[in-house]
Backbone as a ProteinNet text record, in pm:
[ID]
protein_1_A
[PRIMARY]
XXXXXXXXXXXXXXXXXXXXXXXXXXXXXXXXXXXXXXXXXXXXXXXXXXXXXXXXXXXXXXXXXXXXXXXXXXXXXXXX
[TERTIARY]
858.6	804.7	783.4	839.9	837.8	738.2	662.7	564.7	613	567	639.5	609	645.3	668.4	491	446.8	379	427.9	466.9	563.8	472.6	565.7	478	527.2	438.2	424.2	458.4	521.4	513.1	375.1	336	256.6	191.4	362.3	339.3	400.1	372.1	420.5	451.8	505.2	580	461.5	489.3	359.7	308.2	274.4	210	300.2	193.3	268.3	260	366.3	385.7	493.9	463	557.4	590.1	750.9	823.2	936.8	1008.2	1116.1	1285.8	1345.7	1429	1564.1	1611.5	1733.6	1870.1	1911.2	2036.6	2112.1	2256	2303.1	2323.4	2394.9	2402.5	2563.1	2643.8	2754.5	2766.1	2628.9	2622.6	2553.2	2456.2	2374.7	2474.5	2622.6	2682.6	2648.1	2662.1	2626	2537.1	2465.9	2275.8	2195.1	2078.4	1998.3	1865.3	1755.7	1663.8	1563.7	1500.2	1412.9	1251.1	1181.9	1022.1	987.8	972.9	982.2	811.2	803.6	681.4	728.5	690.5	706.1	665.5	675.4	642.3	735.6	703.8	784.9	807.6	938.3	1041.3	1066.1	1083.2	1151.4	1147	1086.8	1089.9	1196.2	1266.8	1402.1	1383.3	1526.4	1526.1	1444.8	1426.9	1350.9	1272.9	1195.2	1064.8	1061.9	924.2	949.1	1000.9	1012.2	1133.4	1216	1304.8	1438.3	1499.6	1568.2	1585.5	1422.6	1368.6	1176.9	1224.2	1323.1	1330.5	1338.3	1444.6	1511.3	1499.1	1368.6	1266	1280	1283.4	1299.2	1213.5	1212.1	1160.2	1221.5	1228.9	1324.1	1193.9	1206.8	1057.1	1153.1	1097.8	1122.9	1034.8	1140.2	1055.3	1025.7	972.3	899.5	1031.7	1124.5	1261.8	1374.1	1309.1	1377.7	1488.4	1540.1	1611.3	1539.5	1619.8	1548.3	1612.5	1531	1565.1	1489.6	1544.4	1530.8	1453.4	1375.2	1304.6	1229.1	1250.4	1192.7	1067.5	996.5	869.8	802.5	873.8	746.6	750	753.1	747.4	683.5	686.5	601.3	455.3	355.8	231.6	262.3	79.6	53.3	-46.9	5.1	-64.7	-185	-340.3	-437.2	-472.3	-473.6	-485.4	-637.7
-6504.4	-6453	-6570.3	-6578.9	-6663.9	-6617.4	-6722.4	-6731.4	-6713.5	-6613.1	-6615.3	-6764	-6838.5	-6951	-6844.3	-6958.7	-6905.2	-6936.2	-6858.5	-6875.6	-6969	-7045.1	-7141.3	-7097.4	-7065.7	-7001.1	-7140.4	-7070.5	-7185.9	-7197	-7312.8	-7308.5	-7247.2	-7160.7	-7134.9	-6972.6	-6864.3	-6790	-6731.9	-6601.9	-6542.7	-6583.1	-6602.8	-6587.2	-6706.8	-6826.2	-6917.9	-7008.5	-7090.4	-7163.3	-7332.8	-7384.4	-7497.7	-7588.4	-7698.8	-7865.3	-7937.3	-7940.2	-8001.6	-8085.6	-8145.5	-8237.2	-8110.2	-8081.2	-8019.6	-8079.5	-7991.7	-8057.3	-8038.7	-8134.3	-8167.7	-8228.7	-8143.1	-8196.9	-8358.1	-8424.7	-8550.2	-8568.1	-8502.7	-8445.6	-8434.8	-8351.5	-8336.8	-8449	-8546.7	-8637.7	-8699.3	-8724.3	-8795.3	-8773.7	-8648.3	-8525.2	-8492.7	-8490.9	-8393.1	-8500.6	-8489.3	-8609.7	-8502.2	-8519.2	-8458.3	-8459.9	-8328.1	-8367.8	-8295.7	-8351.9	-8295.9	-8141.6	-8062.9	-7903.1	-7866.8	-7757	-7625.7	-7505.3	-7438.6	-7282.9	-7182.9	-7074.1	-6962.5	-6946.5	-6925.1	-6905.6	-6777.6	-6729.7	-6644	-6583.3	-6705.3	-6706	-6819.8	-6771.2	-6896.6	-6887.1	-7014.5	-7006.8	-7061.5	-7085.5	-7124.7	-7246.2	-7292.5	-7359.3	-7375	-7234.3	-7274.1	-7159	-7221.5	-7177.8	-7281.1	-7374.8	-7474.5	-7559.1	-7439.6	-7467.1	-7567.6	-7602.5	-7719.2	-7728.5	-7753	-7789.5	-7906.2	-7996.9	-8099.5	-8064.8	-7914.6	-7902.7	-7753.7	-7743.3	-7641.1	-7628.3	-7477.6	-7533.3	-7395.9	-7394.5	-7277.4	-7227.8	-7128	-7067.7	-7107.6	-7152.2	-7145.4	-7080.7	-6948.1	-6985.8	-7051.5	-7094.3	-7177.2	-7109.7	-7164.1	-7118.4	-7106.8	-7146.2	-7128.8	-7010.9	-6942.2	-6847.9	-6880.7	-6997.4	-7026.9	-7064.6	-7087.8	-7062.1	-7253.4	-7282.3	-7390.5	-7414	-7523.6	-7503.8	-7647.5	-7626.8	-7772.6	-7759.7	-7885.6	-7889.1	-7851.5	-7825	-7810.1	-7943.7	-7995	-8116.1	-8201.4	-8197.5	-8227.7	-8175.2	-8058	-7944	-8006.7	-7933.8	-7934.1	-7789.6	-7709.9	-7625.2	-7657.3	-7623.3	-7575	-7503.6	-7538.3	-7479.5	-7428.2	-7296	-7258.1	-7341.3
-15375.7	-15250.2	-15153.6	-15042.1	-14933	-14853.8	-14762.6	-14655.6	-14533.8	-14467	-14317.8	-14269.6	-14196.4	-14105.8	-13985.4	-13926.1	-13824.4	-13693.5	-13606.8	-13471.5	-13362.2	-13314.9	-13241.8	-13088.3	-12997.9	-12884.1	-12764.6	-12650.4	-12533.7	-12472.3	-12404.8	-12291.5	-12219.4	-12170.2	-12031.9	-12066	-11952.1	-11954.3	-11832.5	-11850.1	-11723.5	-11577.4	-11480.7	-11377.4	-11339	-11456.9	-11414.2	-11326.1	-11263.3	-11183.4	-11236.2	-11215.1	-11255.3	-11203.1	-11213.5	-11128.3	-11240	-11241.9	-11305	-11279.5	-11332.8	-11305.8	-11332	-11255.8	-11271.3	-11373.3	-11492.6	-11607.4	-11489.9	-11561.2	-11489.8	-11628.7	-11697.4	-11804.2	-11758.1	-11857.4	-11814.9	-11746.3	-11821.5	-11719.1	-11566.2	-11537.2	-11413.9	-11303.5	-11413.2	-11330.6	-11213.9	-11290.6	-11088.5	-10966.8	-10970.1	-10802.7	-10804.9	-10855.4	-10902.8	-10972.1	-10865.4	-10942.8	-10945.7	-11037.4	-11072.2	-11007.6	-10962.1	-10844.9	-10919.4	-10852.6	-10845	-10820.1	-10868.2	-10799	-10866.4	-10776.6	-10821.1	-10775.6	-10874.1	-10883.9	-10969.5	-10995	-11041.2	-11161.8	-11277.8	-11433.5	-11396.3	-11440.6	-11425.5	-11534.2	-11673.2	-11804.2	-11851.2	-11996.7	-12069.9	-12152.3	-12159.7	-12211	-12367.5	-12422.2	-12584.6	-12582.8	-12729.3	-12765.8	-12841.5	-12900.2	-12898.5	-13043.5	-13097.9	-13272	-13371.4	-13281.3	-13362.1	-13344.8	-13297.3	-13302.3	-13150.2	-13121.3	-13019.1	-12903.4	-12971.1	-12890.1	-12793.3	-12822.6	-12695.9	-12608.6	-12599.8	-12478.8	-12500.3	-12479.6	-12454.5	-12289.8	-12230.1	-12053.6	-11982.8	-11878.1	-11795.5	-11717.1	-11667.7	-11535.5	-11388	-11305.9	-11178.7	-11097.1	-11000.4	-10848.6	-10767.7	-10673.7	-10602	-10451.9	-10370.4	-10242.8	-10177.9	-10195.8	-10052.6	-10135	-10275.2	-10305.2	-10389.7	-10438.9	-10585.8	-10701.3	-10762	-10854.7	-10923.6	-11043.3	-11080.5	-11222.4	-11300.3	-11469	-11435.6	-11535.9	-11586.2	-11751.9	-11808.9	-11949	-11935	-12056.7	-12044.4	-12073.4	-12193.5	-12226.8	-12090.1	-11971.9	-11901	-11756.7	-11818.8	-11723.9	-11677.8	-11614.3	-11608.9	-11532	-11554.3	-11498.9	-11351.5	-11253.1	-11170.2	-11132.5	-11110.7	-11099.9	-10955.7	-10941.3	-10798.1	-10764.7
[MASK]
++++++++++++++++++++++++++++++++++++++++++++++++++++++++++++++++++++++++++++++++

């Protein structure tokens, strides 16, 4: 008889708001350099439980209406 594993939860969730450094593969770093953003969580993406936790990320929109990815361990939350 095996032990369930206990699921390890993100941070952050749908709603909160938070300022992060936006991912940019490294592929892409030539043309796209990584910028400073805040916004509203959308979706929390793979990662988490485990399984690739580095590159753990968030969906934010932002105030001008796109949307943009950033890691979490790099996240902070936003306090109104």
């Amino acid at each position: 008889m095996s032990r369930a594993r206990a699921r390890v939860r993100s941070p952050y969730k749908v709603g909160d708001t938070v300022t992060g450094t936006t991912y940019v593969r490294a592929e892409d770093r030539i043309r796209v350099t990584p910028e400073r953003v805040s916004g509203i969580v959308v979706q929390v993406g793979s990662g988490w439980d485990g399984v690739d936790a580095d590159a753990a990320y968030l969906w934010l929109r932002l105030t001008c209406g796109r949307e943009a990815q950033v890691l979490i361990r790099g996240a902070e939350r936003v306090t109104p």
